[in-house]
MARVO-168510 format. One line per 3 residues: number of its first residue (from 1); their letters; for each residue x, z, y of C-alpha. Coordinates in pm, 1 decimal, padded with zeros to 6 digits. Layout:
# residues N
NUM = A = X,Z,Y | ... .
//
This chain:
# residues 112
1 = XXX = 08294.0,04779.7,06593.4 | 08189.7,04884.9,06220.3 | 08254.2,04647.5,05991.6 .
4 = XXX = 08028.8,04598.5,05695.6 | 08171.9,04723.0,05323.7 | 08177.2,04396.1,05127.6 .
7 = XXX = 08210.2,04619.2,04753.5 | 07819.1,04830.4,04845.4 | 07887.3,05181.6,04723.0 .
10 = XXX = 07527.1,05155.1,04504.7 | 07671.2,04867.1,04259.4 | 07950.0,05115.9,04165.4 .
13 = XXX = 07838.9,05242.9,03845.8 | 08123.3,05201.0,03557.4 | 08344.5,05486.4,03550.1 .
16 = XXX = 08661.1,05473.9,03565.7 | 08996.6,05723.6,03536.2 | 09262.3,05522.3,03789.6 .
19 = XXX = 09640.6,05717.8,03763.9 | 09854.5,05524.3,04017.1 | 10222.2,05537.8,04012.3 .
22 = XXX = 10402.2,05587.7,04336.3 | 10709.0,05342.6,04396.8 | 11064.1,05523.4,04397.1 .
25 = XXX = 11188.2,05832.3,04409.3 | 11185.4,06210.4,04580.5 | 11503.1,06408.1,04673.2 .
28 = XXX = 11603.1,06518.8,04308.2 | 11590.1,06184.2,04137.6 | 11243.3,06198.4,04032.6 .
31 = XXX = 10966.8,06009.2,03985.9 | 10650.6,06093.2,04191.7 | 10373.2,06239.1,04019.5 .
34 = XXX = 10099.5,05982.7,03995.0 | 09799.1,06033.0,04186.2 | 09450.7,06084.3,03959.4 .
37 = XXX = 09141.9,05951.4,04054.8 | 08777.7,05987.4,03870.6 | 08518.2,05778.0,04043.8 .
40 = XXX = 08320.3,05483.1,03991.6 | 08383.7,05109.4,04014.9 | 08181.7,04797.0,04027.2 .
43 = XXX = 08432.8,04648.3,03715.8 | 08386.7,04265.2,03624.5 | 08572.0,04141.2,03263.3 .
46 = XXX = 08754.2,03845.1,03286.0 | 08945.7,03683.5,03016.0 | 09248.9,03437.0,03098.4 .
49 = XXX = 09439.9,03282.2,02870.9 | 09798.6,03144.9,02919.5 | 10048.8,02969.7,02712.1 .
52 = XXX = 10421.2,03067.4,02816.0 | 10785.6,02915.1,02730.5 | 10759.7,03168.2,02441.8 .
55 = XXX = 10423.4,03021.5,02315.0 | 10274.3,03374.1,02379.7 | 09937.0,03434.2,02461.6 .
58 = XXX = 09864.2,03680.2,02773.1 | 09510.3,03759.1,02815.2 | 09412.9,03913.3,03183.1 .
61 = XXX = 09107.8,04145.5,03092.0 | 08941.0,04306.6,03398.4 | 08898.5,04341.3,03756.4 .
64 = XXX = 08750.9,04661.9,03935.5 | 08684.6,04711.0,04305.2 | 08649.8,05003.0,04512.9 .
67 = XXX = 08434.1,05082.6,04855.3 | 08680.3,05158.0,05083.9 | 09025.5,05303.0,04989.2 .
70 = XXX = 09104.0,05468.9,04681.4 | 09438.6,05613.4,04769.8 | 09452.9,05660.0,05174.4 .
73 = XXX = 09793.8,05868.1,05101.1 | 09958.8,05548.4,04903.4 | 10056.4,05266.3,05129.4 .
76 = XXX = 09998.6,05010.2,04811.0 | 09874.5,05010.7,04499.4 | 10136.9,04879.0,04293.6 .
79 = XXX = 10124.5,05017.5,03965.9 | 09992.6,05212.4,03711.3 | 09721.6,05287.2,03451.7 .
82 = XXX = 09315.5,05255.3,03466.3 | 09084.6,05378.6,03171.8 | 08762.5,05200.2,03155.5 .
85 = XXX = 08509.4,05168.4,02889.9 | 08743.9,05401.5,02659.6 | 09042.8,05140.1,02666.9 .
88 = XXX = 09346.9,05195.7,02856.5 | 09473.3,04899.6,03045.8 | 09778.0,04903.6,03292.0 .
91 = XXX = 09687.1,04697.6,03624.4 | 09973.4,04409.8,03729.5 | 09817.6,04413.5,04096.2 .
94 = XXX = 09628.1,04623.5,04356.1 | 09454.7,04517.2,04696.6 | 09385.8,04686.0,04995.9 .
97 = XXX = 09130.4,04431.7,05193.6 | 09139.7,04544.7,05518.1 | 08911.6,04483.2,05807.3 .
100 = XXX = 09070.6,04292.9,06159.9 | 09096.5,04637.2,06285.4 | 09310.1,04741.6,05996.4 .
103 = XXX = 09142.2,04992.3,05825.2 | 09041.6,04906.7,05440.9 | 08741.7,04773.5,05344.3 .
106 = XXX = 08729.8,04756.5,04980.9 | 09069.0,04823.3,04712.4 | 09053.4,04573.9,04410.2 .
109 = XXX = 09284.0,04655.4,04067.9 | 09351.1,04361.0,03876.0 | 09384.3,04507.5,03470.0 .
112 = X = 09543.5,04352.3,03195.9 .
//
């Protein structure tokens, strides 16, 4: 069974440059390489504001989604950078949606 993409491939029109850090280490120590992507997002600005023990202000600014998944060789998407609209912004969280069948449907990055 096909499942219908719930993020439709013809509302993606904000570009966006998406680096995403892998999670530990190769052989040597290193850090992987993060993997580059140059596509297009359907990107929504939100603005939250919180108040924390600190009294600091911490304003979440943006969510984009994807069609489908962004990084098929990446088991998550838990870190890393996306440029959009000329500002930098480091994401906090990344979703794969998947389908019952267990292939994704749409990736979401939450930026901040």
């Amino acid at each position: 069974m096909k499942y219908p993409c719930l993020v439709d491939k013809r509302f993606c029109k904000t570009p966006i440059h998406v680096e995403i850090t892998p999670e530990g280490v190769d052989k040597y120590g290193d850090p992987y390489n993060p993997t580059v992507i140059e596509t297009k997002c359907n990107y929504q600005d939100t603005a939250k504001t919180v108040l924390t023990a600190e009294k600091k202000l911490i304003q979440l600014s943006g969510i984009a989604l994807f069609p489908g998944d962004i990084a098929p060789d990446l088991p998550t998407l838990s870190g890393g950078t996306a440029t959009v609209h000329g500002v930098k912004r480091t994401f906090f969280q990344g979703t794969k949606a998947r389908n019952p069948d267990g292939t994704v449907n749409y990736s979401k990055l939450e930026l901040m």
